[in-house]
C-alpha positions, 0 to 999 in steps of 0.5 A, a space after each residue: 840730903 834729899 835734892 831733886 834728882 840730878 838731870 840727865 843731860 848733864 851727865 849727857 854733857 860730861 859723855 860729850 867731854 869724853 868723847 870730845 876728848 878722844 875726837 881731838 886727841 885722835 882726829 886733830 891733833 893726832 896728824 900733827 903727831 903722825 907727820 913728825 913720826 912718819 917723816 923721821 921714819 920713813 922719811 917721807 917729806 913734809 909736803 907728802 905727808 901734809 897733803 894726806 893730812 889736808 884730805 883728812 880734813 877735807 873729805 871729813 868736811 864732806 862728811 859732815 855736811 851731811 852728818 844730819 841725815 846719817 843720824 837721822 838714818 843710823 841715830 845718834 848713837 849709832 854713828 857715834 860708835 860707828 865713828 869711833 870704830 872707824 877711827 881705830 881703822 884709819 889709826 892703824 892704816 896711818 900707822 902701818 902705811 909703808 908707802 905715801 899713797 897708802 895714808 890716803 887709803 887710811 884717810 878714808 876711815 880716819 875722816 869719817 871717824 873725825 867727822 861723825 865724833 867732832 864739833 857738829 857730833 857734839 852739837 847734836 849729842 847736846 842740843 836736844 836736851 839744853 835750850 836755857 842751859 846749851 851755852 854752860 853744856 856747849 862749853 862742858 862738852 867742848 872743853 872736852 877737845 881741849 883736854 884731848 890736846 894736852 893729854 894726847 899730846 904726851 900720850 901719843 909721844 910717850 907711847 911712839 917712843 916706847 912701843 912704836 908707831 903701830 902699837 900706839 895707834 892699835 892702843 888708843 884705837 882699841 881703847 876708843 873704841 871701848 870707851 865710846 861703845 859704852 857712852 853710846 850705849 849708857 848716854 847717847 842712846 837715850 833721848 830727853 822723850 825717852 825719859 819723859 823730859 823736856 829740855 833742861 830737865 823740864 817736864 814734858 808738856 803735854 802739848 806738843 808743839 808742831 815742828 816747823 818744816 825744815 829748810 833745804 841747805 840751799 835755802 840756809 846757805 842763801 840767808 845773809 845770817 849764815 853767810 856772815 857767820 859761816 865767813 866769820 868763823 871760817 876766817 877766824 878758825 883759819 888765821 887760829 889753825 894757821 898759827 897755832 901750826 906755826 906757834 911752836 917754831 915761832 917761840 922757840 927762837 926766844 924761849 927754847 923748845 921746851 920753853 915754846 911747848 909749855 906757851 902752847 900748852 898754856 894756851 890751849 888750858 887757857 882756851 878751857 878758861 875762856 870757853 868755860 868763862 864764856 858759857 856761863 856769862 852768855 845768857 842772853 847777852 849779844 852772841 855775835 858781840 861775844 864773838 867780836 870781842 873774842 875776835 878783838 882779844 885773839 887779835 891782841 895776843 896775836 899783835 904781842 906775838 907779832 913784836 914780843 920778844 921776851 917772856 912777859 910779852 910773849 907769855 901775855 900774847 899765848 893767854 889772850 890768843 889762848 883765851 879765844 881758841 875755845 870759843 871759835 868752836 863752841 859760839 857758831 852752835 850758840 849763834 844758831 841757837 838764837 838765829 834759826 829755828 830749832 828743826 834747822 840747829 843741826 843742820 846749819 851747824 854741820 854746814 859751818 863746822 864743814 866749811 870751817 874745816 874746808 877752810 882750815 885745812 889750808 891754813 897751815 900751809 899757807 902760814 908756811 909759804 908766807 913764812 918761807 917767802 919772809 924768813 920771819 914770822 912778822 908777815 904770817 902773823 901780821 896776815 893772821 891778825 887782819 883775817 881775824 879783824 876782817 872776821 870781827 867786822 863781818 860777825 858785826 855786819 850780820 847783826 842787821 841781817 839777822 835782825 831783818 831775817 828773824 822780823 820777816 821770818 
């Protein structure tokens, strides 16, 4: 069959796949895995491990405020290998740390790692070669981070208890760092105007248009744009971390553990579902009412969670909860994409994902302290689900701001 030639940059987008799926496997859901390890076998407590994994995510956030200006000056490839080198490192100092002060040492190399292979990494490995195509890539790439939540998950278990912590970590970080080593050279490397390409496989004009200046991140963080969709998100992605860091103990009292672990991964497979469903009905649709309406379905489940107490209904609360994970992560890029200007995309994306992750990192201990305070989880959950509907009034309340900023802009 003699087609056209497959574009480039969806091989691009399925490169980003893996690599997201190494990024959360290691980044995000890897501390979870390192705070049950270490605790059993150092026996060291919750709150020592926890606050190390807490600078984990803070100092990454850091980071990737100015991710844009170390692609600039190393490329992208370049700090995407230079990521995953650099999460091998802090693996191995997680792994071999004999007293609780030496995990923060390891969280130096373990949060750049994070910050220069993560959300904001994706958005830019993609964005250059997608415009009319980025929500359908967006979506492929961060699938990716899905992915790596059920297949570490296993993996990091499987491979602790056969060949012991240190092991297991100087595997998979040797392993990432080959594996990424190559998709930076093979596809992260080349840019759309290296292969005479325009986005989306178009080709290139002849005519190029002039960039716009740049704005100053004080200039982004003063427009009421990215106020409201910075607070939105930020909101949301804490009252989801904050659950799904509770969600397994919250099961297991009506379905066993083995029960609760298989709710959980059902839903984070349904976050793959709803990212994906999302990507391709987009379009040109209202991406501020997707996001409300993926705000108004996790609010549902999390109410289900709330009163349910059987399988039926707490099953159905893991899906709708499960069908919004995704989106949390993928839709902030897409936003951009349609309120500001190309030159300012990765830039504003790395402020959000870096106040989201700022933001975040508190929520699992603050879920806790409700819960402690309670002895129950209606409480917690009822405070996830006003934060999510305070996150859907304010994604709301910036459609009349971006409408007035883009007239006057």
């Amino acid at each position: 069959m003699g087609g056209a030639k497959r574009f480039f940059g969806w091989s691009v987008a399925w490169a980003a796949f893996a690599l997201a799926a190494f990024a959360w496997g290691i980044g995000f859901y890897g501390p979870s895995i390192f705070l049950h390890t270490l605790h059993t076998s150092r026996g060291w407590s919750i709150s020592q491990i926890s606050a190390a994994i807490t600078f984990h995510f803070l100092l990454s956030a850091l980071l990737i405020a100015y991710l844009p200006e170390i692609h600039r000056r190393f490329g992208i490839a370049g700090t995407t290998f230079g990521g995953a080198v650099l999460m091998g490192i802090g693996l191995i100092g997680w792994s071999g740390a004999w007293q609780p002060w030496q995990l923060f040492v390891a969280a130096v190399p373990s949060a750049a790692g994070w910050a220069t292979t993560s959300g904001a990494a994706l958005n830019a490995i993609v964005a250059r070669w997608f415009e009319r195509d980025r929500p359908k890539a967006i979506g492929l790439a961060f699938n990716g981070a899905s992915v790596g939540g059920v297949a570490f998950v296993p993996l990091w278990i499987f491979l602790i208890d056969r060949f012991g912590l240190q092991i297991a970590a100087l595997s998979v970080g040797a392993t990432a760092a080959g594996v990424v080593a190559f998709l930076s050279a093979v596809y992260f490397n080349p840019s759309p105007a290296s292969l005479g390409l325009a986005p989306d496989g178009d080709a290139a004009s002849a005519s190029v248009s002039k960039p716009r200046p740049r704005l100053s991140r004080s200039e982004i963080v003063r427009t009421p744009r990215f106020q409201t969709l910075s607070a939105a998100f930020a909101l949301g992605l804490f009252a989801q971390i904050g659950l799904l860091a509770h969600l397994i103990v919250r099961l297991t009292p009506d379905v066993g553990v083995a029960g609760a672990g298989m709710l959980v991964s059902l839903a984070t497979a349904c976050a793959v579902v709803g990212r994906t469903l999302a990507g391709w009905w987009i379009g040109n649709h209202d991406r501020r009412i997707a996001a409300a309406v993926n705000f108004t379905i996790q609010i549902i489940g999390v109410l289900l969670l709330i009163i349910g107490n059987g399988w039926v209904s707490l099953t159905l609360g893991c899906v709708l909860f499960g069908l919004g994970i995704g989106n949390l992560i993928s839709l902030p890029p897409l936003i951009v994409q349609k309120e500001f200007n190309r030159e300012d995309v990765v830039t504003v994306v790395a402020l959000i994902v870096a106040i989201n992750q700022a933001v975040f990192a508190f929520a699992p201990a603050i879920v806790g302290v409700f819960r402690d305070a309670t002895s129950d989880y209606v409480l917690p959950f009822a405070m996830v689900a006003c934060v999510q509907l305070l996150a859907t009034i304010i994604v709301l309340l910036g459609r009349g701001a971006t409408a007035s900023s883009k007239t006057s802009g």
